[in-house]
C-alpha positions, 0 to 999 in steps of 0.5 A, spaced: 500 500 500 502 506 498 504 511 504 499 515 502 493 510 500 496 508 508 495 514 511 488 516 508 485 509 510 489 511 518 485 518 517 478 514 515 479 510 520 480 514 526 475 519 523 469 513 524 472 511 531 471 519 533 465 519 530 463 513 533 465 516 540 459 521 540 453 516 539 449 518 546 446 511 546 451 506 550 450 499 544 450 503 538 458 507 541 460 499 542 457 496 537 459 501 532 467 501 534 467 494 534 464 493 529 469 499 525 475 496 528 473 488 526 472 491 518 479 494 518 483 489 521 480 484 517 482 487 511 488 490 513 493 485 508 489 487 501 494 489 496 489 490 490 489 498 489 482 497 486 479 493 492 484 497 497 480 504 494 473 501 494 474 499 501 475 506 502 469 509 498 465 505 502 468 506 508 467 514 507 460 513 506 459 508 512 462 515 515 457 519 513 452 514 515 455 514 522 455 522 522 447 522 519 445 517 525 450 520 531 446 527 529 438 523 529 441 521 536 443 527 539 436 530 537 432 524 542 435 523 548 436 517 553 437 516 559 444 512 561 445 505 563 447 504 570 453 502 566 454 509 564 454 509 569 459 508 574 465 510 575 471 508 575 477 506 580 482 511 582 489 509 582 
């Protein structure tokens, strides 16, 4: 993969977990990051430049789903999980 086909898919990546992070609803954030992180490590050993440039061509629209669906959800919201919740240990 060429250094800047390798850095537009290492934005794109970083881009859709970011964006995953503002989903307000616990199950869809998690999903949504599993999910983006499973795609991308299962297509991390493709060398076909055509196969590499149409992951990232649906990749990008997957993106814009994500800040489409992050949007509607910020418009409704919940109340959090009891998971959501608690906090953390202090170390």
């Amino acid at each position: 993969m060429a250094a800047s086909s390798r850095a537009q898919v290492l934005d794109l990546y970083r881009a859709m977990l970011r964006e995953s992070k503002n989903f307000s609803a616990y199950n869809y954030r998690t999903y949504a990051i599993r999910r983006i992180r499973d795609a991308f490590r299962e297509n991390k050993n493709v060398k076909d430049p055509v196969e590499i440039q149409t992951l990232v061509n649906k990749a990008k629209r997957d993106l814009g789903m994500i800040r489409r669906q992050v949007h509607i959800g910020q418009l409704y919201s919940t109340d959090k999980l009891i998971i959501e919740n608690q906090e953390k240990p202090k170390t």
